[in-house]
N, CA, C and O atoms as CSV, one atom per row, in Angstrom:
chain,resi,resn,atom,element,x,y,z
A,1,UNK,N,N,-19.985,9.334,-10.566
A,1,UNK,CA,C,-18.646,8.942,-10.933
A,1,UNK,C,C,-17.643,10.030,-10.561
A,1,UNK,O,O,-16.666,9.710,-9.883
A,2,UNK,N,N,-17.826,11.391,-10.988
A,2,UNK,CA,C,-17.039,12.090,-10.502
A,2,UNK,C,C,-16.791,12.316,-8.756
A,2,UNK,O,O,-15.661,12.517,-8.310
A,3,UNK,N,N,-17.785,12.261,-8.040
A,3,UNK,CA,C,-17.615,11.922,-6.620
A,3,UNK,C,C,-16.830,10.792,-6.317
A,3,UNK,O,O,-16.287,10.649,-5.221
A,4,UNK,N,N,-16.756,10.070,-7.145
A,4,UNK,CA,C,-15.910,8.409,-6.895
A,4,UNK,C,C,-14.181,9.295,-6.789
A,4,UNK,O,O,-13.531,9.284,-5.744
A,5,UNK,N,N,-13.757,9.907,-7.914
A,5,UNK,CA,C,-12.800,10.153,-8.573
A,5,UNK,C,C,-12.261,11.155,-7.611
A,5,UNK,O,O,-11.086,11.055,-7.259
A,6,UNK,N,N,-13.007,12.098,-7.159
A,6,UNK,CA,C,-12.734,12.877,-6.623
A,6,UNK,C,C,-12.342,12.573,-4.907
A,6,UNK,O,O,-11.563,13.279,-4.267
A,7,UNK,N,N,-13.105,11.311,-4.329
A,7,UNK,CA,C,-12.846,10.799,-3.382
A,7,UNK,C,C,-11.901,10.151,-3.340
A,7,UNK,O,O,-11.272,10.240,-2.286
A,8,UNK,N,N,-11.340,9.205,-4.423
A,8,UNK,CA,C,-10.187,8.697,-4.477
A,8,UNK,C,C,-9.113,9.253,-4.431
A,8,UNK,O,O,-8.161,8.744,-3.839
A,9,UNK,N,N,-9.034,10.543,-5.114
A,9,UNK,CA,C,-7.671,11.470,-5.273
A,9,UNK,C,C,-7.899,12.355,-3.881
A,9,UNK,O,O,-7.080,13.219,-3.567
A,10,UNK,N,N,-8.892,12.116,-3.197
A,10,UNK,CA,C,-8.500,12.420,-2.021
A,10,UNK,C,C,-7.492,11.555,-1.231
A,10,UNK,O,O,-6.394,11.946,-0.835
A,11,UNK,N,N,-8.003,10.361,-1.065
A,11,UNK,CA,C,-7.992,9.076,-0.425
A,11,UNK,C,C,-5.836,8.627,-0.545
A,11,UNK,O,O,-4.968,8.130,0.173
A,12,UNK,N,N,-5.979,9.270,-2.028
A,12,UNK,CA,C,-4.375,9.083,-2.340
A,12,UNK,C,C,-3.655,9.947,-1.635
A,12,UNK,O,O,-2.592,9.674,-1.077
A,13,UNK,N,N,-4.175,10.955,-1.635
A,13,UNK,CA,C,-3.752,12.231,-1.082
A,13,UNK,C,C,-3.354,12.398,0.281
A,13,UNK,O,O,-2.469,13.117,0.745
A,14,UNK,N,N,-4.364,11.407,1.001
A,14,UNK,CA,C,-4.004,10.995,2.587
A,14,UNK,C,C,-2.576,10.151,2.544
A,14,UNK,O,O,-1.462,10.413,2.997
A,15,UNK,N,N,-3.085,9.058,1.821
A,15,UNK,CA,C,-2.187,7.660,2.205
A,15,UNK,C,C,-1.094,8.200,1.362
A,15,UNK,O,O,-0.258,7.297,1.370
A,16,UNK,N,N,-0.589,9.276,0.562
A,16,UNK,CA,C,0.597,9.619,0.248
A,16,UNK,C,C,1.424,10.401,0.950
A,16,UNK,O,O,2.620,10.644,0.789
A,17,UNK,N,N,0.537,10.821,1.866
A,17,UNK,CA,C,1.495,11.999,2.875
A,17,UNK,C,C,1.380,10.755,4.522
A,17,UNK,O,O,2.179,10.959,5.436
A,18,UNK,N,N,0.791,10.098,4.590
A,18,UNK,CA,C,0.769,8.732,5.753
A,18,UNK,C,C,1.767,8.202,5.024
A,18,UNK,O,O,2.421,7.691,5.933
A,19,UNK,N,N,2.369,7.952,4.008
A,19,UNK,CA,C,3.626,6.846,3.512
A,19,UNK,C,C,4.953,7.546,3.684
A,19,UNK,O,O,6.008,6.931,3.834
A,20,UNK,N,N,4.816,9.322,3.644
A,20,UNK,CA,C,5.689,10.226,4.014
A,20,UNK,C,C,6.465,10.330,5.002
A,20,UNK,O,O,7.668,10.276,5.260
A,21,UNK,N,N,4.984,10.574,5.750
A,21,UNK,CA,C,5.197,10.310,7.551
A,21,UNK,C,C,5.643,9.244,7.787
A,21,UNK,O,O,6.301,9.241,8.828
A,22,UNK,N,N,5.574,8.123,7.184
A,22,UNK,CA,C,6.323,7.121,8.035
A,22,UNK,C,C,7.664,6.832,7.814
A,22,UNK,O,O,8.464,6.506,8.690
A,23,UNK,N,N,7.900,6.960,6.614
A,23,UNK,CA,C,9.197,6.689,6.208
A,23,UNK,C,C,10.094,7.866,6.665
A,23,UNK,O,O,11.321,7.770,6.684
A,24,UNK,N,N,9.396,9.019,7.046
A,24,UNK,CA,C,10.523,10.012,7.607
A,24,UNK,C,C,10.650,9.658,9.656
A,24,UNK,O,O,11.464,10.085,10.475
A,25,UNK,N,N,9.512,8.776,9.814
A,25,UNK,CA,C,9.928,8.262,10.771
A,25,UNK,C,C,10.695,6.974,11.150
A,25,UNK,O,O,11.324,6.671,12.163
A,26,UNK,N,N,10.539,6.586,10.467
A,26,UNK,CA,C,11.244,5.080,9.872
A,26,UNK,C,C,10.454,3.625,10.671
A,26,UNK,O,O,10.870,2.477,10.830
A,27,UNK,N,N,9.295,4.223,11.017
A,27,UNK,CA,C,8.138,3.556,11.042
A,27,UNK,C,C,7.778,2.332,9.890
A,27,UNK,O,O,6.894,2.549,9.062
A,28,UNK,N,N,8.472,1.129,9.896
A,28,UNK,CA,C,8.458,0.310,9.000
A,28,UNK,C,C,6.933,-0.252,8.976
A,28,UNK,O,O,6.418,-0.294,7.858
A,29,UNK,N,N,5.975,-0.790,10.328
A,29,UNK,CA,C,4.832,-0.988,10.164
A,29,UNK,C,C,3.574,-0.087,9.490
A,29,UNK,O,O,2.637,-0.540,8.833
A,30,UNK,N,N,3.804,1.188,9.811
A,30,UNK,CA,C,3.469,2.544,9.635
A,30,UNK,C,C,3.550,2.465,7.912
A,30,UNK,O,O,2.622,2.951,7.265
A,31,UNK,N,N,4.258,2.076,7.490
A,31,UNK,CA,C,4.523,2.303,5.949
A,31,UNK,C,C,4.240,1.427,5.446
A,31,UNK,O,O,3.943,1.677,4.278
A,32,UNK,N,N,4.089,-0.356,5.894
A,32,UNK,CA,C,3.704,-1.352,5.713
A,32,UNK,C,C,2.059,-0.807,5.303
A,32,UNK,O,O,1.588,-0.860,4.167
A,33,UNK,N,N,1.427,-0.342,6.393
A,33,UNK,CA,C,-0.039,-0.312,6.401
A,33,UNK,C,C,-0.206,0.436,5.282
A,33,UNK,O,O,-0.797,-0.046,4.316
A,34,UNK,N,N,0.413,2.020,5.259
A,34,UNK,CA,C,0.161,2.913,4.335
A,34,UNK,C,C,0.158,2.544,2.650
A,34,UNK,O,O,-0.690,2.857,1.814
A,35,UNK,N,N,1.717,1.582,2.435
A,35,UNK,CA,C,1.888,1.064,1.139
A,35,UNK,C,C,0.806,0.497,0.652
A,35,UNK,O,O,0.422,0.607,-0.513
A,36,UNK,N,N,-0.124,-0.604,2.182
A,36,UNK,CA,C,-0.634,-1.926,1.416
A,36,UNK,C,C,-1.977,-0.765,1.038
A,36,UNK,O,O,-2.573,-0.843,-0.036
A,37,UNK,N,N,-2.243,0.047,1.850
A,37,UNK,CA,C,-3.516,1.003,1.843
A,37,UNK,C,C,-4.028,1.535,0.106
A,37,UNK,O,O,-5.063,1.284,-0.512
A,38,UNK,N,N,-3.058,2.177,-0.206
A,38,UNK,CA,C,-2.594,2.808,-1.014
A,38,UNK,C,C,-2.217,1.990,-2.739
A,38,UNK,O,O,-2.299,2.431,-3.886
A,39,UNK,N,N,-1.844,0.793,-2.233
A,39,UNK,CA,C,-1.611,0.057,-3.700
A,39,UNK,C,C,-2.685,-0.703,-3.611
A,39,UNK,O,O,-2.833,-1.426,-4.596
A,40,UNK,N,N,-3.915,-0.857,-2.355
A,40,UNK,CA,C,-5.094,-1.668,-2.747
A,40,UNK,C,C,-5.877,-0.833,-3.573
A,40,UNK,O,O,-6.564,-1.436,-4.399
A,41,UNK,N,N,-5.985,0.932,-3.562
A,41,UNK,CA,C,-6.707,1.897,-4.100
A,41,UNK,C,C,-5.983,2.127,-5.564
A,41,UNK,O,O,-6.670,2.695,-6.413
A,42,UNK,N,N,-5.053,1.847,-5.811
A,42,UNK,CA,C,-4.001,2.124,-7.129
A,42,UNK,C,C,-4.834,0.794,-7.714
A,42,UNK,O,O,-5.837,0.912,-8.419
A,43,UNK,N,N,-4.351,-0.291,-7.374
A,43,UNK,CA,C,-5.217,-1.589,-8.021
A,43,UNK,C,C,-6.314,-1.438,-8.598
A,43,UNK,O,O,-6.451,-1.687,-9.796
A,44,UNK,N,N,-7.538,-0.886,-7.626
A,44,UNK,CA,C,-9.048,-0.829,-7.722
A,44,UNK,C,C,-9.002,-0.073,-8.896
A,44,UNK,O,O,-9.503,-0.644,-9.864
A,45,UNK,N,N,-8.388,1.435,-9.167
A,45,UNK,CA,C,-8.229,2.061,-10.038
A,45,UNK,C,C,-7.456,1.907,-11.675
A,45,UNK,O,O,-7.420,2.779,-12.543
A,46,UNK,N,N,-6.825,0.375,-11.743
A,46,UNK,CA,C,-6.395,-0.272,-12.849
A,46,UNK,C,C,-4.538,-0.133,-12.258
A,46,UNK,O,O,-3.965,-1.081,-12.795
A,47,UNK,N,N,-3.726,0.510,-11.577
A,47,UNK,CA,C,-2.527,0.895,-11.895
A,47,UNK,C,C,-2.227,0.404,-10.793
A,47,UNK,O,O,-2.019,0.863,-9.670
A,48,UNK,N,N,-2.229,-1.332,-11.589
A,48,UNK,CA,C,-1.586,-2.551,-11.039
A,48,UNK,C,C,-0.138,-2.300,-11.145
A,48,UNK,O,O,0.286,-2.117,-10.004
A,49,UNK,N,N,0.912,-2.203,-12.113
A,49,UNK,CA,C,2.358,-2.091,-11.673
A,49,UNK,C,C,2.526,-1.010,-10.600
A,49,UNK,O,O,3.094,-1.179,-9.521
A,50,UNK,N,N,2.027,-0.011,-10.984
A,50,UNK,CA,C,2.508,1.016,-9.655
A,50,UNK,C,C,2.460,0.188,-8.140
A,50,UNK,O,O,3.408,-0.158,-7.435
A,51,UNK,N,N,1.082,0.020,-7.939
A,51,UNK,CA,C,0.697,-0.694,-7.012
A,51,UNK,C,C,1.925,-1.630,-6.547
A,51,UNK,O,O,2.685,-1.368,-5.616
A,52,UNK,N,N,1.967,-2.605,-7.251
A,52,UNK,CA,C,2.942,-3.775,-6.972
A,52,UNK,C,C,4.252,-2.905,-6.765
A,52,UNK,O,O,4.701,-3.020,-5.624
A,53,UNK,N,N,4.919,-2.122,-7.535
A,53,UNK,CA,C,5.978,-1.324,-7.367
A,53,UNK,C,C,6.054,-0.644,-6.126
A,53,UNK,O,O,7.183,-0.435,-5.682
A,54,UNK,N,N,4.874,-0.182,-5.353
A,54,UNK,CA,C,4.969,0.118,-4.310
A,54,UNK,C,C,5.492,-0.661,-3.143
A,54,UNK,O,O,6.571,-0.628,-2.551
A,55,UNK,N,N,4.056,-1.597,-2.940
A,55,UNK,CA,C,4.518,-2.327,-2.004
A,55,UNK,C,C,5.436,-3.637,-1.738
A,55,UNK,O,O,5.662,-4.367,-0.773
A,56,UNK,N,N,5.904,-3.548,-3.280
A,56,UNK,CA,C,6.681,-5.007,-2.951
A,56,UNK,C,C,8.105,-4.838,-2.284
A,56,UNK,O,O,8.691,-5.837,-1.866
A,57,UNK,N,N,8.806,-3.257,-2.157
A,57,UNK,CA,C,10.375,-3.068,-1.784
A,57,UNK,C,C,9.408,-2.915,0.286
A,57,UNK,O,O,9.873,-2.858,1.424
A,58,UNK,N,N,8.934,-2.914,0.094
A,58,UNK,CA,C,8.210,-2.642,1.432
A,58,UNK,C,C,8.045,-4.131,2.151
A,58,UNK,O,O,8.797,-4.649,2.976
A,59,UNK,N,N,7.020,-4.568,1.667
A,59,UNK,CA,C,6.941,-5.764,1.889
A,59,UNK,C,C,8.689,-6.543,2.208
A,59,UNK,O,O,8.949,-7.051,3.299
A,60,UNK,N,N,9.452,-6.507,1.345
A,60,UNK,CA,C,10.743,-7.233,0.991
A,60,UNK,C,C,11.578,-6.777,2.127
A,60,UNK,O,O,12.663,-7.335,2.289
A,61,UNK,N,N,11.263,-5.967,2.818
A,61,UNK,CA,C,12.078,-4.857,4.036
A,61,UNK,C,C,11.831,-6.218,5.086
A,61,UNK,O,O,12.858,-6.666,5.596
A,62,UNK,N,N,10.762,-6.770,5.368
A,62,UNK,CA,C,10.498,-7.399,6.739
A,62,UNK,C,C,11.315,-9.161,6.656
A,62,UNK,O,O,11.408,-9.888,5.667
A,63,UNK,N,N,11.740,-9.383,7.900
A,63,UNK,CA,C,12.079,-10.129,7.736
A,63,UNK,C,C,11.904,-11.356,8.534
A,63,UNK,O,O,12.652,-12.332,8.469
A,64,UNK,N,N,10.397,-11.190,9.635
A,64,UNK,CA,C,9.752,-11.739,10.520
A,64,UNK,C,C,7.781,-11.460,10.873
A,64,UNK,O,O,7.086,-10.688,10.212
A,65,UNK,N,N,7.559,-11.838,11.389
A,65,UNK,CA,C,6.232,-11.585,11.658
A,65,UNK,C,C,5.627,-11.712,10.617
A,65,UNK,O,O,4.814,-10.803,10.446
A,66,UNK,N,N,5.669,-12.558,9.716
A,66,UNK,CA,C,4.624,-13.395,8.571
A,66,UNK,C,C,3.407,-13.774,8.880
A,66,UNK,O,O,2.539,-14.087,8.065
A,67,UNK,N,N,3.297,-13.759,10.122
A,67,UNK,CA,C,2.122,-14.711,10.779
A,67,UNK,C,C,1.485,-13.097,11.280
A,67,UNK,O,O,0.948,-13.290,12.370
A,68,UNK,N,N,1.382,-11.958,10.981
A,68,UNK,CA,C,0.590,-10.844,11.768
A,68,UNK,C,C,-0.415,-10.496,10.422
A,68,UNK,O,O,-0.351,-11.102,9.352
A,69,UNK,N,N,-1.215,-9.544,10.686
A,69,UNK,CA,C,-2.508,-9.980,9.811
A,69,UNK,C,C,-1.906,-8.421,8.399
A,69,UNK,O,O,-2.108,-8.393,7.185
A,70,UNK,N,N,-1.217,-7.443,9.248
A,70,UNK,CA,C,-0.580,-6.474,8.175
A,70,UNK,C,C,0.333,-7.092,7.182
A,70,UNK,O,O,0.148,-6.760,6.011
A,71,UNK,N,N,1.366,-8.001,7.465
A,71,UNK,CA,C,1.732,-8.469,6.508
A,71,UNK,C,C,1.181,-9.837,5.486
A,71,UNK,O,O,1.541,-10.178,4.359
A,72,UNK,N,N,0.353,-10.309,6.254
A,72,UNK,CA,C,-0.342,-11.687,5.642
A,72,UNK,C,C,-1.722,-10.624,4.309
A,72,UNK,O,O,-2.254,-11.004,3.266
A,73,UNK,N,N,-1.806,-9.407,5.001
A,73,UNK,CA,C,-2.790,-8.799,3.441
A,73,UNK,C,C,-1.837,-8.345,2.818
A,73,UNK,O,O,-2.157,-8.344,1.629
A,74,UNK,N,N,-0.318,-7.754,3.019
A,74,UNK,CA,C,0.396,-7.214,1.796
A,74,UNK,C,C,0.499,-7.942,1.305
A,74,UNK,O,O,0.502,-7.515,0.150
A,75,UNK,N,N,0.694,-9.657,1.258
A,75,UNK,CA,C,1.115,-10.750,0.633
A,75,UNK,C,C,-0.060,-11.571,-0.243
A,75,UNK,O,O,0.058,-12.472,-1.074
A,76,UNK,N,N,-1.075,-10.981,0.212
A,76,UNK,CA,C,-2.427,-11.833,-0.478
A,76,UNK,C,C,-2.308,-10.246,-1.399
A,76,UNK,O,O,-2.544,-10.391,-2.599
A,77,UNK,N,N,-2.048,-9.118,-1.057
A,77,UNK,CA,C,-2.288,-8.466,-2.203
A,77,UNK,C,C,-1.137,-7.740,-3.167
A,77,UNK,O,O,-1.229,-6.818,-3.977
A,78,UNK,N,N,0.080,-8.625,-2.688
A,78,UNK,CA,C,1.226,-8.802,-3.631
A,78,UNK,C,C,0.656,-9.891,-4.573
A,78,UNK,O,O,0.506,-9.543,-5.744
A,79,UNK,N,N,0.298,-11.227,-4.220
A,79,UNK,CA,C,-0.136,-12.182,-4.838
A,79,UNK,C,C,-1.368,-11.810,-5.979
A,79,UNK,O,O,-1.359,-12.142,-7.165
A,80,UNK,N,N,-2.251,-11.155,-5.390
A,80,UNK,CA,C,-3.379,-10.592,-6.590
A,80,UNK,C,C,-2.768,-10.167,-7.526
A,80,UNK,O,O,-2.863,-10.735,-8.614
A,81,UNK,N,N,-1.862,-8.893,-7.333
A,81,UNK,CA,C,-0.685,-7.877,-8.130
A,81,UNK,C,C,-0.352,-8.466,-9.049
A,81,UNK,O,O,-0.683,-7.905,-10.093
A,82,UNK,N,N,0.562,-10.055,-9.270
A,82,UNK,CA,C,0.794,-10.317,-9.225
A,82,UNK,C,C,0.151,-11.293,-10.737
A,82,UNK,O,O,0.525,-11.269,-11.909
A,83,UNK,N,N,-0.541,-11.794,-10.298
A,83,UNK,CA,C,-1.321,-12.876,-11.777
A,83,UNK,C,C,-2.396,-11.807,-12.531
A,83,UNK,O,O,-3.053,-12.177,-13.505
């Protein structure tokens, strides 16, 4: 268990400085991936509002390409978030 824990707060540790990087690039897909990355591991870990708090102003940014497979999982895992 502690290897779990310890891998995870790695794992955050990546995809928090990848959500950095993108948004200081203004890499909207880039941050798409990172958000959905990142609030699927927040979820797994119970901290469903964060999660959803993350990616939903992210998600809400796009305003095309519904049909690509990065935004069709933020939306199945806005929807989980969600109920």
């Amino acid at each position: 268990m502690v290897a779990l824990s310890r891998g995870q707060l790695g794992g955050s540790k990546w995809l928090l400085k990848s959500l950095q990087i993108a948004r200081q690039q203004r890499a909207k897909s880039l941050e798409l991936r990172a958000a959905t990355s990142l609030a699927r591991l927040w979820r797994d870990e119970g901290k469903r509002t964060a999660a959803r708090d993350l990616l939903a102003p992210v998600y809400g940014w796009f305003t095309e390409g519904f049909d690509t497979l990065d935004l069709k999982e933020a939306k199945a895992l806005l929807d989980d978030l969600a109920s």
